[in-house]
C-alpha positions as CSV (number, residue, x, y, z in Angstrom):
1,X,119.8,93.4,120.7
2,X,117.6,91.3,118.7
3,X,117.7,91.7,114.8
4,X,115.2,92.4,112.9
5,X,114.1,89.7,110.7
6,X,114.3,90.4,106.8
7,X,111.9,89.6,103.7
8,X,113.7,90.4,99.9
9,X,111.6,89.9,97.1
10,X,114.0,90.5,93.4
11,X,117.0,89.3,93.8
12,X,118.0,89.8,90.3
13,X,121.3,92.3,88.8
14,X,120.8,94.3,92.2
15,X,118.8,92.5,94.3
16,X,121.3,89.7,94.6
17,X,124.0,91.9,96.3
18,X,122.3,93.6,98.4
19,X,120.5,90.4,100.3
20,X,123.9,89.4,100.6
21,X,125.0,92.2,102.2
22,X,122.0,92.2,104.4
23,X,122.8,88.1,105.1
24,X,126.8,88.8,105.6
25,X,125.7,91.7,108.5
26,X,124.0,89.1,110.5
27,X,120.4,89.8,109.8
28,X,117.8,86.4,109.1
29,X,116.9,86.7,105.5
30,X,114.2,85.8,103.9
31,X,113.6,85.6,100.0
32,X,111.5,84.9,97.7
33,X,113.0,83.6,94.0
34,X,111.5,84.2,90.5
35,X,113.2,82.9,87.0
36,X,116.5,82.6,87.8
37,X,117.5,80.0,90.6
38,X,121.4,80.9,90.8
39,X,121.1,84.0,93.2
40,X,118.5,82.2,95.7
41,X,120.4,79.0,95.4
42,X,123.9,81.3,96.7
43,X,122.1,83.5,98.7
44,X,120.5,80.0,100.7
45,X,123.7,79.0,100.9
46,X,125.0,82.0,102.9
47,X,121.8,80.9,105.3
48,X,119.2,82.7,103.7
49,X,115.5,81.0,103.9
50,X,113.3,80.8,100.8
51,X,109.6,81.7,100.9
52,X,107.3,80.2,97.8
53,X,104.7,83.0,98.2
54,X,104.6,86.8,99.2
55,X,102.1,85.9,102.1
56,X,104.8,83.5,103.5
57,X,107.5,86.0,103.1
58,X,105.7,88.8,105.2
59,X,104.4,86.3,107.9
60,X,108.4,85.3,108.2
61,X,109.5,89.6,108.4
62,X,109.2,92.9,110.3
63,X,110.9,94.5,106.9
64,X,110.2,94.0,103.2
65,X,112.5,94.9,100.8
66,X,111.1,95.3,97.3
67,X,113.6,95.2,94.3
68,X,111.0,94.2,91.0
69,X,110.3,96.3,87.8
70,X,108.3,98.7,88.7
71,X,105.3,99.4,90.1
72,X,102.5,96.7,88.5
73,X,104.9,94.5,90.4
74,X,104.7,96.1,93.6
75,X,101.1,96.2,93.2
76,X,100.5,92.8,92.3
77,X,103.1,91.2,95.2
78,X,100.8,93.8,98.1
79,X,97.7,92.8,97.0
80,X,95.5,89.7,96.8
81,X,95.0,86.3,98.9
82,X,98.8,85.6,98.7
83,X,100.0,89.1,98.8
84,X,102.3,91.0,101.3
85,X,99.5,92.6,102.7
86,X,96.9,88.9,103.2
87,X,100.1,88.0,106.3
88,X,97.5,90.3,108.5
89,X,100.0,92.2,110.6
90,X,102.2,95.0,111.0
91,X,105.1,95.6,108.6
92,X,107.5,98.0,106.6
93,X,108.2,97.8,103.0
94,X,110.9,99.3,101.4
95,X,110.2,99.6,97.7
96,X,113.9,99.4,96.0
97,X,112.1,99.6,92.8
98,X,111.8,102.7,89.8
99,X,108.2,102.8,90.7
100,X,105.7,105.2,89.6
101,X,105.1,108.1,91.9
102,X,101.3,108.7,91.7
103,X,100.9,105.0,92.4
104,X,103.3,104.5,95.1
105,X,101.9,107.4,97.1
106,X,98.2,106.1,96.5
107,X,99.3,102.4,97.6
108,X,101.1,103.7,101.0
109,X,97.5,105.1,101.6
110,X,95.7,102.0,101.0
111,X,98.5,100.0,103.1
112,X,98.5,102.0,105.9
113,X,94.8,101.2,107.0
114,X,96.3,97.8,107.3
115,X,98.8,98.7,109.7
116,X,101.6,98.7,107.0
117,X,104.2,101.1,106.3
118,X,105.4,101.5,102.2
119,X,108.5,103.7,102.0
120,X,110.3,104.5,98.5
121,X,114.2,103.8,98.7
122,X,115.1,103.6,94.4
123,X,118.5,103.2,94.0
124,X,121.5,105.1,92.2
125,X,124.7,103.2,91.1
126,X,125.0,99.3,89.7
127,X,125.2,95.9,90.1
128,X,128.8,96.3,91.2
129,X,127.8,99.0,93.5
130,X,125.0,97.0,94.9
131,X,127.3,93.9,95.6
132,X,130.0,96.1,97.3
133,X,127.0,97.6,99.2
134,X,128.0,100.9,98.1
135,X,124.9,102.1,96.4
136,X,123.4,105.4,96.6
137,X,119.6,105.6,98.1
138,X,116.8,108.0,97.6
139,X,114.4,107.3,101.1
140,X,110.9,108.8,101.0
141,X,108.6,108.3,104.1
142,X,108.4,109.4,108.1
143,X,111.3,110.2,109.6
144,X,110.9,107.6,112.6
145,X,110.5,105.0,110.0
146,X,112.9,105.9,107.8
147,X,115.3,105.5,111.5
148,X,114.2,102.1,111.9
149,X,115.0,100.6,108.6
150,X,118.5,102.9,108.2
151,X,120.1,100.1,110.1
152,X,119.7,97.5,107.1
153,X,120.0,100.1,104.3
154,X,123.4,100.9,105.8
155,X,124.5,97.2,104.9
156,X,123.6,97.9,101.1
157,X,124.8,101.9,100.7
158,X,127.6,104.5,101.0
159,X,124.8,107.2,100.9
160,X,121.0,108.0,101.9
161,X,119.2,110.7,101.3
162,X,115.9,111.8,102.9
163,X,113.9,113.0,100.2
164,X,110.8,113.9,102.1
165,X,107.2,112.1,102.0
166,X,106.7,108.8,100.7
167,X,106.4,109.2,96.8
168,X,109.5,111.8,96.4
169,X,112.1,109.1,96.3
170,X,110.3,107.5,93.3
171,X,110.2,111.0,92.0
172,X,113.7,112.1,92.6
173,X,114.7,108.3,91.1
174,X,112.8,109.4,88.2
175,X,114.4,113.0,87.6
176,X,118.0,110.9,88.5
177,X,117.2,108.1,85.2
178,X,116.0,111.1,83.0
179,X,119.6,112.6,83.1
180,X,121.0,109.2,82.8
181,X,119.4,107.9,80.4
182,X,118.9,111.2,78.2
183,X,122.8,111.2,78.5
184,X,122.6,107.8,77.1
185,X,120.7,108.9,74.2
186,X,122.5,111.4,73.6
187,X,125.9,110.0,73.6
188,X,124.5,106.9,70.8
189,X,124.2,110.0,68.3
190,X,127.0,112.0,69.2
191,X,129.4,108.6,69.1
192,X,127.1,108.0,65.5
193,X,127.4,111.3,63.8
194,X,131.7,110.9,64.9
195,X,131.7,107.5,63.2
196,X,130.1,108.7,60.1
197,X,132.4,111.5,59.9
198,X,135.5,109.5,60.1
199,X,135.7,110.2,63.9
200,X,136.4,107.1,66.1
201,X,134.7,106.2,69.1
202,X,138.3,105.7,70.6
203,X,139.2,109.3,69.5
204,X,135.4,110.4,71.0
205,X,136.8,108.9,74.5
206,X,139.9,110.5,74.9
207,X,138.3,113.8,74.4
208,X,135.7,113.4,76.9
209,X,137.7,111.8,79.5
210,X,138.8,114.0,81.7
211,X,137.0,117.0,80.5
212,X,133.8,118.5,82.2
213,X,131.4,116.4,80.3
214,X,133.0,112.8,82.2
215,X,131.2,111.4,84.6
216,X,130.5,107.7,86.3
217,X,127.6,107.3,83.8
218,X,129.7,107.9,80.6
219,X,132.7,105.7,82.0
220,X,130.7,102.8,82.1
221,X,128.6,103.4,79.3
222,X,132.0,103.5,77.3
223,X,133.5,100.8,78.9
224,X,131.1,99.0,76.2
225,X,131.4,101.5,73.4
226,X,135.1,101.2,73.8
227,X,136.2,98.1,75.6
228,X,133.0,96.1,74.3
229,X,132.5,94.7,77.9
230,X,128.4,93.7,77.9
231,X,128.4,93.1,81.4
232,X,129.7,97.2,81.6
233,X,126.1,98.8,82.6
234,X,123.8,96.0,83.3
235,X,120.4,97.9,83.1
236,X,117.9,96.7,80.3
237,X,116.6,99.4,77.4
238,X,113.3,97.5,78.4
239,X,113.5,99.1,81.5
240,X,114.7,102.6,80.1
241,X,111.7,103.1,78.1
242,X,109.6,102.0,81.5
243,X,111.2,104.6,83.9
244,X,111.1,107.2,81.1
245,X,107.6,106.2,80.2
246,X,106.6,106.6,84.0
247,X,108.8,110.0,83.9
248,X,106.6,111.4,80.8
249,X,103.3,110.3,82.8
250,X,104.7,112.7,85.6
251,X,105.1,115.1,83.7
252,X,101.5,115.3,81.7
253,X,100.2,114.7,86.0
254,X,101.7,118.1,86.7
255,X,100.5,119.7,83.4
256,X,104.1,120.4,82.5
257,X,105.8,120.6,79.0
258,X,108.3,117.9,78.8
259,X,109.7,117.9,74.9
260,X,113.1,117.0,75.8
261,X,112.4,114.2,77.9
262,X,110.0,112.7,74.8
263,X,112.7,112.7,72.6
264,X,114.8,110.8,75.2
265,X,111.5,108.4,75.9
266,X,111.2,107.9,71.9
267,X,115.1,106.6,71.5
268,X,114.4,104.0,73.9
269,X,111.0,103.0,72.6
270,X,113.1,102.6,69.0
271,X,115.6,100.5,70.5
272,X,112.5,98.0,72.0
273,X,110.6,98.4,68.3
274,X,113.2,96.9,66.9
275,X,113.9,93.8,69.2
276,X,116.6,94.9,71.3
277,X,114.1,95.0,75.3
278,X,117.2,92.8,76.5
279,X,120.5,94.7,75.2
280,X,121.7,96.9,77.8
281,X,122.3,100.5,77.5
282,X,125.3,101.1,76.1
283,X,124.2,99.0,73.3
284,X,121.8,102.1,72.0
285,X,124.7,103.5,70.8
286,X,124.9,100.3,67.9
287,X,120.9,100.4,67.6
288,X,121.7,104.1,66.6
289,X,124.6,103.4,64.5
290,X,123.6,101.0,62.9
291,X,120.2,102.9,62.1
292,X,122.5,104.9,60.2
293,X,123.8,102.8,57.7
294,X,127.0,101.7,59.7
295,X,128.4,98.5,60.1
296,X,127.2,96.2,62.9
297,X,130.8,95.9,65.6
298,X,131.7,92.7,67.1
C-alpha cells in the first residue's frame, strides 16, 4: 500500500524526533526549516526533502504536521499567498502545537470550506520522549480522520487519546500544562523556603522521592535542581507564561474564576520580566531563590 506522503513544519526540541521517527517508518518526508539548520540538515540526511515555503510543503503532502509556538504561528503558516492553505487542494493538518482553543476551533471552520481538515494532537512527555517516539497525544477531530492519520502518529507515541471535537485536545493540553507547570511553580518556593531554612534541596529530594507527591514531572524538574543537568526538561519559561496565558484567556471565555491558575501565570511572567524567556523550567526554581536573597548556584 502506497504511503502517505508527509509535510513537518518545527522541527525544533520535539519536532526533530518525531520527523525522524516518521522518516525511519518509511513515510516520504517533507519539512520545512526555520533558525536552526542542524535538525533539517540530519533529518535530509535520513532522506527527508526540504520545502522553502508552506505553499510548497502542502503541494508536496496529503498530511501536515504542525509543531510551532502556538497558535499566531499556526495562523500565520495557514493563511496568506504562501500559506498551507494557497497549495489549493485537499489536506489534513495535525496541529502538534499548545495552541489556543477558541482559535483553533474557529480556524478548522475557516479551513474546512477549503477542503482542509485541522485536527489538534498537543503533546505530553519531552524531547527524549519525542525522539524515542514514545510521547503521549491528545487528538481532537472526526473520528474517520483521526483513523487516517493514527498510522503516522503511531511512529511518534506510546499513547493517543481521542478527546472529542477538534479544539478539546488544545483544551485538555492546556488543563495537562496548568498542573505541570503550577507544580513547577510551586516546587521553586517550596525548594526556596527549604533553602532558607537551612533545608537542602538534596534533603527536599529524598523526601519526595518515592512518596505520593513523585511523579515524572518532578524527576526531571529535579534532575536540574539536583543534578544541575540543563538539558533535564527542555521547555522554555517563554513558553510557560504563553500556554498559561492562553489557559487564563480560557478561563475569562467560560466566565470562570481561575485565582489559582493566575498566581501560577504570574510566576512565569516574573521569570520573563526579569530576562530569563530562554532558561528552562526547572530554572524557576533559581529565579525564585535567588529573588530571595540566596546565592546564585553553579
Amino acid at each position: 500500500m502506497t504511503k502517505e506522503k508527509i509535510g513537518f513544519i518545527g522541527v525544533g526540541f520535539m519536532g526533530h524526533g518525531m520527523a525522524k521517527n516518521i522518516i525511519e517508518a518509511g513515510y516520504p518526508l517533507t519539512i520545512m526549516g526555520h533558525r536552526n539548520r542542524v535538525p533539517v540538515e540530519e533529518l535530509i540526511g535520513r532522506g527527508a526533502t526540504e520545502a522553502k515555503t508552506p505553499k510548497a510543503l502542502a503541494e508536496a503532502s496529503d498530511i501536515v504536521f504542525l509543531c510551532v509556538t502556538g497558535s499566531d504561528q499556526v495562523v500565520a503558516l495557514t493563511q496568506g499567498e504562501d500559506g498551507l492553505a494557497a497549495a489549493g487542494k485537499a489536506l489534513i493538518i495535525v496541529d502538534c502545537s499548545t495552541s489556543d482553543p477558541s482559535v483553533t476551533t474557529k480556524l478548522a471552520a475557516s479551513l474546512a470550506a477549503q477542503n482542509i481538515t485541522l485536527l489538534d494532537a498537543p503533546l505530553g512527555r519531552t524531547p527524549k520522549d519525542a525522539w524515542e517516539g514514545t510521547l503521549d497525544v491528545m487528538i481532537g477531530g472526526d473520528a474517520d480522520d483521526i483513523a487516517r492519520v493514527r498510522p503516522i502518529i503511531e511512529t511518534i507515541s506510546q499513547r493517543m487519546i481521542h478527546t472529542g471535537p477538534t479544539g478539546t485536545g488544545h483544551t485538555m493540553k492546556l488543563l495537562n500544562n496548568f498542573l505541570s507547570l503550577g507544580y513547577g511553580a510551586l516546587y521553586a518556593e517550596a525548594l526556596m523556603l527549604g533553602e532558607k531554612s537551612g533545608l537542602s534541596a538534596e534533603t527536599f529530594h529524598s523526601v519526595i522521592t518515592g512518596g505520593r507527591m513523585d511523579c515524572g514531572f518532578y524527576q526531571t524538574y529535579m534532575n536540574y535542581v539536583v543534578g544541575r543537568d540543563r538539558n533535564a526538561h527542555k521547555f522554555t519559561l517563554s513558553n510557560a507564561l504563553k500556554d498559561t496565558s492562553y489557559l487564563n484567556a480560557f478561563a475569562q471565555a467560560q466566565g470562570a474564576a481561575n485565582p489559582i491558575a493566575a498566581a501560577v501565570r504570574n510566576s512565569y511572567a516574573l521569570a520573563i520580566g526579569t530576562g530569563h524567556g530562554d532558561d528552562f523550567v526547572p530554572m524557576l526554581s533559581d529565579i525564585i531563590a535567588e529573588l530571595n536573597g540566596l546565592p546564585p548556584k553553579s
